[in-house]
N, CA, C and O of each residue as an XYZ file, in Angstrom:
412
protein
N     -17.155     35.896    -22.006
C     -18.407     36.219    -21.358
C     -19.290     34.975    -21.364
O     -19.458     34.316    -22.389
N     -19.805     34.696    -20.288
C     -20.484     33.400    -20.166
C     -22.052     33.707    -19.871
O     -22.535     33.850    -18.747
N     -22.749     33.780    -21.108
C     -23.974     34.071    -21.374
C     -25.189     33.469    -20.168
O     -26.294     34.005    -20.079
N     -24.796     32.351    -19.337
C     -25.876     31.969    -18.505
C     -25.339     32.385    -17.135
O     -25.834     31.579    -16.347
N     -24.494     33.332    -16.398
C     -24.362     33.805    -15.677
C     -24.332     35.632    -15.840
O     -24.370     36.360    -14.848
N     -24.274     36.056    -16.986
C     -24.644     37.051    -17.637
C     -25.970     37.750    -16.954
O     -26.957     37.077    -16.655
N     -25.884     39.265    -16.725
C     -26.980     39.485    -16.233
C     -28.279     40.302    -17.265
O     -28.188     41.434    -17.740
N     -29.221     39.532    -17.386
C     -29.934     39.870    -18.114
C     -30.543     41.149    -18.418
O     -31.177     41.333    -19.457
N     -30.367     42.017    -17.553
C     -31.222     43.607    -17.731
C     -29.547     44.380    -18.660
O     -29.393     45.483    -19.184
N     -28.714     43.369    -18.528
C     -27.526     44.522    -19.369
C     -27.635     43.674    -20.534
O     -27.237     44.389    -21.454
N     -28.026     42.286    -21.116
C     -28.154     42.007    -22.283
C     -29.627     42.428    -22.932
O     -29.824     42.278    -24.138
N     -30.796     43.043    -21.918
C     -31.570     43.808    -22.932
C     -30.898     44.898    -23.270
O     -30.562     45.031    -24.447
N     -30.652     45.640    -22.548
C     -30.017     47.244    -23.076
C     -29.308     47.202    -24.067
O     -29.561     47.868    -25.071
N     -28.020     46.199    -23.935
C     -27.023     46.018    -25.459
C     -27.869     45.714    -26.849
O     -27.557     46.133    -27.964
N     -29.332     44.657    -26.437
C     -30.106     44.197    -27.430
C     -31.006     45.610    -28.038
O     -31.407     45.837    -29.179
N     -31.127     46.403    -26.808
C     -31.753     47.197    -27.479
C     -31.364     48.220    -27.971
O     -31.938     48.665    -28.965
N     -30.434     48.778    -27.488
C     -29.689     49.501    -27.963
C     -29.437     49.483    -29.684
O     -29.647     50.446    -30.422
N     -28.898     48.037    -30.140
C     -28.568     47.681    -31.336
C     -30.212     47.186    -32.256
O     -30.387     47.135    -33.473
N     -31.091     46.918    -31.268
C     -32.630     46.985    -32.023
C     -32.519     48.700    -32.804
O     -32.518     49.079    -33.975
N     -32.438     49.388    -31.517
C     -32.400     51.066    -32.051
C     -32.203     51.573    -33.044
O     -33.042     52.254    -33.633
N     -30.990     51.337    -33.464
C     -29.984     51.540    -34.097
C     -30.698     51.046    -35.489
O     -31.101     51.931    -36.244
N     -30.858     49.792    -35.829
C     -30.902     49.140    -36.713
C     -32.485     49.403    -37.368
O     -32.831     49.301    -38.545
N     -33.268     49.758    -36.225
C     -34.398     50.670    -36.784
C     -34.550     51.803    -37.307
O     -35.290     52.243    -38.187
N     -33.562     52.330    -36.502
C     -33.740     53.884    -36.954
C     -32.987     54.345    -38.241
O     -33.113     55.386    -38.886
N     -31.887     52.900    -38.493
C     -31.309     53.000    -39.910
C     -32.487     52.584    -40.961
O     -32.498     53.176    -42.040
N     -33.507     51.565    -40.689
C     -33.994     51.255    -41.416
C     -35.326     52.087    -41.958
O     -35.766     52.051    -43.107
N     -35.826     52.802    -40.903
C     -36.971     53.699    -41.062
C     -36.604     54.754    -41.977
O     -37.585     55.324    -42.454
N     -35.665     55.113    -42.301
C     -34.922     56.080    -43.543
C     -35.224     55.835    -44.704
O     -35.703     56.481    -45.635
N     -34.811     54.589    -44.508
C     -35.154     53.052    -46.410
C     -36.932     53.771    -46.654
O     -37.861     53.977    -45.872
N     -36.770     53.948    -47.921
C     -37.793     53.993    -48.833
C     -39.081     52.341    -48.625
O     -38.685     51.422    -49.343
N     -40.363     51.981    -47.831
C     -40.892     50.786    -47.933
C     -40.991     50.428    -48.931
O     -41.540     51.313    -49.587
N     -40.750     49.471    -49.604
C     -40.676     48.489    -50.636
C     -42.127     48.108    -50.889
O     -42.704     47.521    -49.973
N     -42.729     48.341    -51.905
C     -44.234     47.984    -52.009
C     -44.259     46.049    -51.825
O     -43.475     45.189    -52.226
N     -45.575     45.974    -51.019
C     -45.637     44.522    -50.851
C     -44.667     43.797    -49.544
O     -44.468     42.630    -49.206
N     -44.332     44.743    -49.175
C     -43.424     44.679    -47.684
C     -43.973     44.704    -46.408
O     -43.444     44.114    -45.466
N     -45.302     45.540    -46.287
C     -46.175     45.402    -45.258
C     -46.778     44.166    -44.910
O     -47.478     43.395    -45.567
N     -46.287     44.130    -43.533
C     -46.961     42.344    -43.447
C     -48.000     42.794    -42.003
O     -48.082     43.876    -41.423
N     -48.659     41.575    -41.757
C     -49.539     41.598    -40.430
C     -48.856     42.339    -39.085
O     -49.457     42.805    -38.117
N     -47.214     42.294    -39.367
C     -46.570     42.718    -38.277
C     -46.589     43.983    -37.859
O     -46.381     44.435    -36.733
N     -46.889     44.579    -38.978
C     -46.666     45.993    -38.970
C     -47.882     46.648    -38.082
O     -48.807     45.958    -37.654
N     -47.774     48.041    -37.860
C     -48.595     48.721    -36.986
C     -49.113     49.771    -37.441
O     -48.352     50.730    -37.566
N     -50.377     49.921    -37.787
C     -50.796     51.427    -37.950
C     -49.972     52.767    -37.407
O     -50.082     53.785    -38.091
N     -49.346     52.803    -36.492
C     -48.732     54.004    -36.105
C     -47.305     52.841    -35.054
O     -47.134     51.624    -34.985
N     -46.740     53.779    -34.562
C     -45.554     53.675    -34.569
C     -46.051     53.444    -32.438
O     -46.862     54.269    -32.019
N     -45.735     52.822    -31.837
C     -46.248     52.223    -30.688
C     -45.155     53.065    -29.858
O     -43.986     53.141    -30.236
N     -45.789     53.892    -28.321
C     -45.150     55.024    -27.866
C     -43.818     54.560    -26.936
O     -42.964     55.350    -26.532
N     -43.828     53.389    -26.733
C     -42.896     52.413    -25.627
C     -41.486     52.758    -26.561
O     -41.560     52.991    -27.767
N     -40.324     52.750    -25.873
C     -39.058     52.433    -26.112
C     -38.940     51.115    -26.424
O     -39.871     50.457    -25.958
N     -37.746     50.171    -27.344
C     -37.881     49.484    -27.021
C     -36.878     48.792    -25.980
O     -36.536     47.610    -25.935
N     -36.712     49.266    -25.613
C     -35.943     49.192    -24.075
C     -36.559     48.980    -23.204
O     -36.196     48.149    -22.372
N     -37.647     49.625    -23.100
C     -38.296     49.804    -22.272
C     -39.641     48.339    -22.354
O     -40.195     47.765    -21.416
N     -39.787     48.137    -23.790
C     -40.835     46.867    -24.152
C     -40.014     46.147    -23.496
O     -40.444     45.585    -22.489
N     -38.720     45.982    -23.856
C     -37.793     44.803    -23.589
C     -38.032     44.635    -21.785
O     -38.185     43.526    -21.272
N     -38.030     45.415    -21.299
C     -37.864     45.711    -19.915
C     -39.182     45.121    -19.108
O     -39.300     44.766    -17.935
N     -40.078     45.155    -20.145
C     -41.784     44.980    -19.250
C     -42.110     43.625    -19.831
O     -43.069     42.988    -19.396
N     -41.242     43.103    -20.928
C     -41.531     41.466    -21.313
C     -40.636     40.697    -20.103
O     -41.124     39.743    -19.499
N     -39.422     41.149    -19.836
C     -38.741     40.439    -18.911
C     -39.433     40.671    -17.038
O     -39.284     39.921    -16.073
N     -40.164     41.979    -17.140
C     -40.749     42.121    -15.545
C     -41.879     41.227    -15.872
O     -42.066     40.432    -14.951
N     -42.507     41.112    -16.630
C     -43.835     39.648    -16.263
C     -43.649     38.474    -17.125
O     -44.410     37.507    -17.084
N     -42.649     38.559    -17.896
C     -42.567     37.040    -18.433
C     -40.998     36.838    -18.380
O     -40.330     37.033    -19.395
N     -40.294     36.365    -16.939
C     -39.107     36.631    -16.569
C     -38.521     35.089    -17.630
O     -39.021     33.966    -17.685
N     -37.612     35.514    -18.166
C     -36.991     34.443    -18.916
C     -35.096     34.988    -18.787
O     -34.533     35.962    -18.287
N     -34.627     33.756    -19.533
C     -33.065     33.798    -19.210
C     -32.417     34.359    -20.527
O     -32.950     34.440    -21.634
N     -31.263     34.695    -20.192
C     -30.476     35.401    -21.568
C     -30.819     34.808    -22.880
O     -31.218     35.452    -23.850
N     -30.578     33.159    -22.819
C     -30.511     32.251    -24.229
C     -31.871     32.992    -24.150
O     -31.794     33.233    -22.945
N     -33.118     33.565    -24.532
C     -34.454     33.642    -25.498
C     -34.237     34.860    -25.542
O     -34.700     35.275    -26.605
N     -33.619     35.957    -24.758
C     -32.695     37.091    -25.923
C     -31.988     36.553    -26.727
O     -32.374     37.102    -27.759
N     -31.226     35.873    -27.016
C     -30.122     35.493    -28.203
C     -30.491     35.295    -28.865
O     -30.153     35.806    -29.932
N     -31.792     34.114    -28.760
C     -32.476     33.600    -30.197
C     -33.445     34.546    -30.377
O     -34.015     34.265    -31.431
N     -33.980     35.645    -29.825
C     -34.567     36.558    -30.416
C     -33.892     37.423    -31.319
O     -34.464     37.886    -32.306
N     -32.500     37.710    -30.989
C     -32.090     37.897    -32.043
C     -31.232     37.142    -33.340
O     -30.514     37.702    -34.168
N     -31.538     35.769    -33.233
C     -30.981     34.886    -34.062
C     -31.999     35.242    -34.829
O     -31.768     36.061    -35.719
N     -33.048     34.833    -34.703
C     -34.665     34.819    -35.035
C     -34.919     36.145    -36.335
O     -35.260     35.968    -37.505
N     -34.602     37.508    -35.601
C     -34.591     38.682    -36.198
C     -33.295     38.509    -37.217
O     -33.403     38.960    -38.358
N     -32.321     37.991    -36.889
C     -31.480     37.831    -38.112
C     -31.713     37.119    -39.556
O     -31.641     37.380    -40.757
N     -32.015     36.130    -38.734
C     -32.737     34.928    -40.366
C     -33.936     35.618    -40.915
O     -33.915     35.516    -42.141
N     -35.014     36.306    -40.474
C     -35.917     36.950    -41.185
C     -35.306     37.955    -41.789
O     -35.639     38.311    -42.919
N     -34.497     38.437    -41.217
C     -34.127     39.463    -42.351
C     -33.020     39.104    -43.535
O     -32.944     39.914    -44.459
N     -32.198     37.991    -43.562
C     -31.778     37.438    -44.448
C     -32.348     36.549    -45.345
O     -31.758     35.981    -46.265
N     -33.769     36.428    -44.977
C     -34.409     35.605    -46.106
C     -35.182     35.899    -47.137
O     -36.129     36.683    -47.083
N     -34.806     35.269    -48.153
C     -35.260     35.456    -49.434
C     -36.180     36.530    -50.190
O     -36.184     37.080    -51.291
N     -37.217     36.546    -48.635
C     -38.870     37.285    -49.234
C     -38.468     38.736    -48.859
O     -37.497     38.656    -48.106
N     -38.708     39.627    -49.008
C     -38.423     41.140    -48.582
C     -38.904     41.111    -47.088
O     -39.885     40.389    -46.912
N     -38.411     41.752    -45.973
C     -38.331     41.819    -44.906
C     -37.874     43.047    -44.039
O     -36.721     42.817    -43.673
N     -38.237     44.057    -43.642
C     -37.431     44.625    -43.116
C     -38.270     45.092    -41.700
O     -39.494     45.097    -41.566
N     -37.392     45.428    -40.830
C     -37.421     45.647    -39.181
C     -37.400     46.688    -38.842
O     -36.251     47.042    -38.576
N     -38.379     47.687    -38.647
C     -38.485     48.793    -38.758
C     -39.190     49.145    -37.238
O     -39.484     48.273    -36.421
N     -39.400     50.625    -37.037
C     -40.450     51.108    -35.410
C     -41.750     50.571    -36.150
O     -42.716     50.645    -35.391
N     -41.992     50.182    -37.085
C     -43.583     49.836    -37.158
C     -44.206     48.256    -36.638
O     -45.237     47.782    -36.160
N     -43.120     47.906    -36.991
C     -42.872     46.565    -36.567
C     -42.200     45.233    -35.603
O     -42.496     44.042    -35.511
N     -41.165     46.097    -34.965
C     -40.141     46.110    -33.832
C     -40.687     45.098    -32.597
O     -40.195     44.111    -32.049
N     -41.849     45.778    -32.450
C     -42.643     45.611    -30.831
C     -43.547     44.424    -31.331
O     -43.697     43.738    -30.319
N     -44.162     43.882    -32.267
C     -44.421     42.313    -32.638
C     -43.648     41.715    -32.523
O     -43.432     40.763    -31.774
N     -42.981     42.297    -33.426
C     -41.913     41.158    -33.920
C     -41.168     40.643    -32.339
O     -41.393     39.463    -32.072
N     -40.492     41.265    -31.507
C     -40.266     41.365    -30.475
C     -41.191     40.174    -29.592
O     -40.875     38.995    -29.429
N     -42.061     40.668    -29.235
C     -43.227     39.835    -28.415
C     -43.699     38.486    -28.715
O     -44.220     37.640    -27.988
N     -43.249     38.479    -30.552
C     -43.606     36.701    -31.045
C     -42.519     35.967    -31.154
O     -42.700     34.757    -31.290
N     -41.186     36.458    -31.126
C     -40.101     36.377    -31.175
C     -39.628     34.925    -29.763
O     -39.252     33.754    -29.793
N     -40.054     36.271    -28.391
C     -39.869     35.519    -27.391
C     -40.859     34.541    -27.186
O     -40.637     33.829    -26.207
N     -41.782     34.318    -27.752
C     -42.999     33.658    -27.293
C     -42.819     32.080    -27.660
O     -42.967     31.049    -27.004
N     -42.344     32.416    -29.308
C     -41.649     31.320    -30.018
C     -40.489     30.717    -29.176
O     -40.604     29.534    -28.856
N     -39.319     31.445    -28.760
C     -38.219     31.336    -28.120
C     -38.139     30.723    -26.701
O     -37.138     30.176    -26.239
N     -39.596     30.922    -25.926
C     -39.529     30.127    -24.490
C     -40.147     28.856    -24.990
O     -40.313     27.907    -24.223
């Protein structure tokens, strides 16, 4: 599969799809006191994120590579050192600074 001819509305869906997933495993987890960071959200934001994914790419049209490293990005934070986790409270920041960083 050759990622720069790849069409981008099927690498959000796969991305989000597996965002889904990986949230909805994580929203189960007990929060870890001292885990709440700026990212987080008072309530849980009503958008899919499929659908976020969908309305960052209709006005800030970008190419597959700043999906990838958005999720390179989401990988290393969550493998690092400090407690971290990626949850619906936090998803849709993280998401939005992700690519922002990434273009």
């Amino acid at each position: 599969m050759d990622l720069l001819t790849f069409p981008v509305k099927e690498t959000i869906t796969m991305m989000a799809s597996l965002l889904e997933h990986i949230t909805r495993a994580n929203d189960q987890l007990p929060l870890p006191v001292g885990v709440v960071s700026r990212f987080h959200a008072r309530s849980v934001p009503p958008i899919s994120i499929q659908n976020y994914l969908a309305r960052i790419l209709k006005y800030a049209p970008c190419a597959n590579l700043v999906f990838i490293s958005v999720l390179v990005y989401l990988d290393r934070m969550a493998r690092a050192k400090m407690p971290f986790v990626v949850c619906s409270a936090n998803i849709h920041r993280l998401l939005i600074a992700a690519v922002m960083v990434a273009t």
